[in-house]
C-alpha positions as CSV (number, residue, x, y, z in Angstrom):
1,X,239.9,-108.0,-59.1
2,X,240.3,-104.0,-60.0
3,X,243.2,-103.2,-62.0
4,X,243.9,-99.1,-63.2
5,X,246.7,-99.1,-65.6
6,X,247.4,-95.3,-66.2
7,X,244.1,-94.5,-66.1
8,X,242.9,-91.3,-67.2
9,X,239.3,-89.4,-67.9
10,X,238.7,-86.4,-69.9
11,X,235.3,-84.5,-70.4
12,X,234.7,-82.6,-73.5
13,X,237.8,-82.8,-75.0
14,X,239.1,-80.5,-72.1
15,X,238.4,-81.5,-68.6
16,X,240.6,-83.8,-66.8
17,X,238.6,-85.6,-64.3
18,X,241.3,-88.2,-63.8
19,X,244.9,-88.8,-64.3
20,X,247.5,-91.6,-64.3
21,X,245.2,-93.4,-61.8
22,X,247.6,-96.8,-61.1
23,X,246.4,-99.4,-58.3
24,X,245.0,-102.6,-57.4
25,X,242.4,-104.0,-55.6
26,X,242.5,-107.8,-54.8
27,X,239.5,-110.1,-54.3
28,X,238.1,-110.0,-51.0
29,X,239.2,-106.5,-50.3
30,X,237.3,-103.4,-48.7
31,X,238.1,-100.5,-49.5
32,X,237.4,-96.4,-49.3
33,X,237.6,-94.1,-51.7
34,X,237.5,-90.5,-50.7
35,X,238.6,-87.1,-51.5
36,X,237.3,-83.5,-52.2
37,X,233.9,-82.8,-54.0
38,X,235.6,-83.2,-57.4
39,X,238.1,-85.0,-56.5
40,X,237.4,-87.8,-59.2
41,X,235.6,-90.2,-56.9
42,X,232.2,-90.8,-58.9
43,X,234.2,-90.8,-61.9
44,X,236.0,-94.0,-60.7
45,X,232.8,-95.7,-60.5
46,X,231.6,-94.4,-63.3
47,X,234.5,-96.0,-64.9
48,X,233.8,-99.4,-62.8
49,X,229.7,-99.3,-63.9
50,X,231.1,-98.9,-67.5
51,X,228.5,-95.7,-67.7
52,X,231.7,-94.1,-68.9
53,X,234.9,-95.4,-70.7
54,X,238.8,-94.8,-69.6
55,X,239.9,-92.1,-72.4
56,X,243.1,-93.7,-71.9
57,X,245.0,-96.6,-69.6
58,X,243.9,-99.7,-69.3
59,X,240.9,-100.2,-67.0
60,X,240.2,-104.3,-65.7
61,X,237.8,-105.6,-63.5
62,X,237.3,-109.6,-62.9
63,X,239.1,-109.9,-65.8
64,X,236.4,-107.9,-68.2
65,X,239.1,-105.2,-69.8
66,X,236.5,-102.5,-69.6
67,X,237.7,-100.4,-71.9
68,X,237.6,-102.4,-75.0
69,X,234.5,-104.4,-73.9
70,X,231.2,-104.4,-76.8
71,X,228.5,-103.0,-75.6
72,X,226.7,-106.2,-76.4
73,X,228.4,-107.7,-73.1
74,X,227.9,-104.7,-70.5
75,X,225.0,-106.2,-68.9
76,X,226.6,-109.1,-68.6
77,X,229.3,-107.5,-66.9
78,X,227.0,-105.5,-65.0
79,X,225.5,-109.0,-63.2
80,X,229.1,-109.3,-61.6
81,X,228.4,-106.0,-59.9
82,X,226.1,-104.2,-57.2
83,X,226.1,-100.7,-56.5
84,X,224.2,-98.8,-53.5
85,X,223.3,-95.3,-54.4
86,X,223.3,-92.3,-51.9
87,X,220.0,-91.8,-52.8
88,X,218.4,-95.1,-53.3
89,X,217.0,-94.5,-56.6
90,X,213.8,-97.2,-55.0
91,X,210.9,-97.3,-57.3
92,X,208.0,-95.2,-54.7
93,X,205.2,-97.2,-56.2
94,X,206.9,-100.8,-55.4
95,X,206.9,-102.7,-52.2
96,X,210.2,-103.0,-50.7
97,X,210.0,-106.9,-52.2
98,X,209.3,-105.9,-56.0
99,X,212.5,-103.5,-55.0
100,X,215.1,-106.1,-54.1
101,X,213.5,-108.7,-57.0
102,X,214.1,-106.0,-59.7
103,X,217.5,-107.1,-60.9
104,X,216.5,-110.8,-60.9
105,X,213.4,-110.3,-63.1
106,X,215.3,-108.3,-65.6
107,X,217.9,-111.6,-65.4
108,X,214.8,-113.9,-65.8
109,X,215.0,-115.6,-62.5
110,X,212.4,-118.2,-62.2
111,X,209.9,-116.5,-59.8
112,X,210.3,-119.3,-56.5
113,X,214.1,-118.9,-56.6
114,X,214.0,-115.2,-56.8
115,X,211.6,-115.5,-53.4
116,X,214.1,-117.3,-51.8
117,X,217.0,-115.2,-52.7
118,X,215.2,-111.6,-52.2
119,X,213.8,-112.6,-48.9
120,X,217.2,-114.2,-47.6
121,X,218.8,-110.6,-48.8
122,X,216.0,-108.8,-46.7
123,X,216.6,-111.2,-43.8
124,X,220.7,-110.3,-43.7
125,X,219.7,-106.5,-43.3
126,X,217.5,-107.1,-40.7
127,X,214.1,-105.7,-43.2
128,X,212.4,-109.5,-43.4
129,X,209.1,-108.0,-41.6
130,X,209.1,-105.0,-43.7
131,X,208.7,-106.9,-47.4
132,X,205.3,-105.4,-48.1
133,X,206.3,-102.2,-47.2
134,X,206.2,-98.8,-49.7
135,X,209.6,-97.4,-49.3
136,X,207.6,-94.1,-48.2
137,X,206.8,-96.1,-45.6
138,X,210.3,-96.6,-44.1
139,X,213.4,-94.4,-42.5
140,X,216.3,-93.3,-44.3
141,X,218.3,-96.0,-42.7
142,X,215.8,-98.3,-44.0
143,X,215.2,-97.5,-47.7
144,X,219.7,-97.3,-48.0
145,X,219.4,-100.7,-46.6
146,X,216.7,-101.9,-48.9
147,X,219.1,-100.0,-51.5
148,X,221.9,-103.3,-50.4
149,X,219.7,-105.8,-50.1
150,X,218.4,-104.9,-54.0
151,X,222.8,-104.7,-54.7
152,X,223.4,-107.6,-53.1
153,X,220.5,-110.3,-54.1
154,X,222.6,-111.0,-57.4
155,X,225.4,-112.1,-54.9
156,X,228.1,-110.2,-56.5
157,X,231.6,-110.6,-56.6
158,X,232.0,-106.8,-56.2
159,X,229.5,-104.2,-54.0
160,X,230.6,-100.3,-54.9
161,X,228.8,-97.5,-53.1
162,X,228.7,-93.9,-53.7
163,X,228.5,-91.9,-50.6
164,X,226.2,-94.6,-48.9
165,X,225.9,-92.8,-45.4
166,X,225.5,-89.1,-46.8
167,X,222.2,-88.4,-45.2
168,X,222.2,-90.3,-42.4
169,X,222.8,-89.7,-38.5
170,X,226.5,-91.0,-37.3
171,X,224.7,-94.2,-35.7
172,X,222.7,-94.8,-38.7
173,X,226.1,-94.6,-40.8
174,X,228.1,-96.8,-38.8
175,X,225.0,-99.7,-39.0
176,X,224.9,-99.5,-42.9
177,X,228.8,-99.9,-42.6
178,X,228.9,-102.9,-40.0
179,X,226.4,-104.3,-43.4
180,X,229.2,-103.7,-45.7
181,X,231.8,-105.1,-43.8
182,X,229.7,-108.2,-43.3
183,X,229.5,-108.9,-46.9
184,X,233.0,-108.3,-47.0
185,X,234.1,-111.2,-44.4
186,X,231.9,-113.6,-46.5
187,X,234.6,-112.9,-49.4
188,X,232.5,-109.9,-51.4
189,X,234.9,-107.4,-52.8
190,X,233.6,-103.8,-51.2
191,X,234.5,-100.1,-52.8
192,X,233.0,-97.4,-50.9
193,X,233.4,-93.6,-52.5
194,X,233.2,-91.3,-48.9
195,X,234.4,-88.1,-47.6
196,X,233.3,-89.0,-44.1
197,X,236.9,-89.3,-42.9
198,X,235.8,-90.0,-39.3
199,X,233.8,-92.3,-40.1
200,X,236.6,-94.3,-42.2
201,X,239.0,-94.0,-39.7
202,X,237.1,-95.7,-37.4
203,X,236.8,-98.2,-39.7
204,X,240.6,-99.1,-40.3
205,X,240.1,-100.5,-44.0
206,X,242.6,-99.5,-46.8
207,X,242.0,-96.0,-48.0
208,X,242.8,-94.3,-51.7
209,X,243.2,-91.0,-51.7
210,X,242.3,-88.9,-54.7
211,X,242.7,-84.9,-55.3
212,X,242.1,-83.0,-58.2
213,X,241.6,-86.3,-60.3
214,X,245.1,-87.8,-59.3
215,X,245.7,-90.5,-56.7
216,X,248.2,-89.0,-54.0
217,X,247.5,-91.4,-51.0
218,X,247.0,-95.7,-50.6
219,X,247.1,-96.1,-46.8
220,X,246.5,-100.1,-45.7
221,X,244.4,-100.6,-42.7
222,X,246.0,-99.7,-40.0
């Protein structure tokens, strides 16, 4: 599914944000990410959202070789992918329901199917009587959970998230990960960038390691 090849990133001609990255993640897998502030986490997905490019390696995801692919063909690629955001980035003057349905307007859903899909992402994360909601309206827990529902409504073959529990309360955190690992048992590929060690611990999924830009741990679940 994920392929680094000697993957590294530099900034500016001069900044190294990653080195030599080389692993593998196979279809169906979930997996942490974690390290340092710094350590090169949100550059990996950076890389994997193809907001930035490998400046050298080769970098493949669902057989898309992300490196070399046209621009023309990134939102295509981008289709095959969800990603859950720390900080939600919801739209404050939507309803939790225009929210999830974003990403299928912009793919031209016809509007009946994209009813059935949003609402039957809303129902999996428990938010069903909350459609008409603001996202004002709703908890922290809630708005990172309409945050999946919107990532997952494509049905993607992969789900990345970057530091989803970082604001929330231990129990809320280990609720939006029992979500995660559902998706995961129905066969969605999961990479979650965290530094709440305890947390993944708990967890016992496969963990990469990263520290100043350079992987130097891949620990299978225990």
């Amino acid at each position: 599914m994920i392929a680094f090849e000697h993957v590294g990133k530099r900034y500016g001609g001069r900044f190294e944000a990653l080195a030599d990255l080389n692993f593998t993640i196979e279809r169906g897998e979930m997996v942490f990410l974690t390290g340092h502030s710094g350590a090169g986490k949100s550059s990996v997905l950076r890389l994997l959202t193809c907001l930035e490019r490998p400046s050298r390696g080769k970098l493949s995801v669902g057989g898309y070789d992300l490196g070399r692919l046209p621009v023309s063909q990134i939102p295509y690629y981008r289709r095959q992918i969800g990603v859950v955001y720390q900080d939600h980035q919801l739209l404050f003057d939507r309803t939790v329901f225009d929210n999830v349905a974003l990403p299928l307007i912009i793919r031209g859903v016809m509007p009946e199917d994209a009813r059935r899909r949003v609402r039957a992402a809303l129902d999996k994360i428990g938010l069903l009587h909350r459609e008409n909601a603001l996202p004002i309206e709703l908890s922290g827990g809630e708005q990172q959970r309409v945050g999946i529902a919107r990532a997952v409504v494509n049905k993607p073959a992969l789900l990345m998230a970057d530091e989803p529990t970082g604001n929330l309360d231990p129990q809320l955190s280990a609720d939006i990960m029992r979500l995660f690992e559902d998706f995961n048992r129905i066969g969605t590929t999961v990479l979650i960038a965290s530094h709440d060690l305890a947390l993944i611990a708990r967890l016992r999924h496969r963990v990469l390691r990263l520290r100043e830009g350079r992987l130097i741990g891949d620990e299978e679940a225990a």
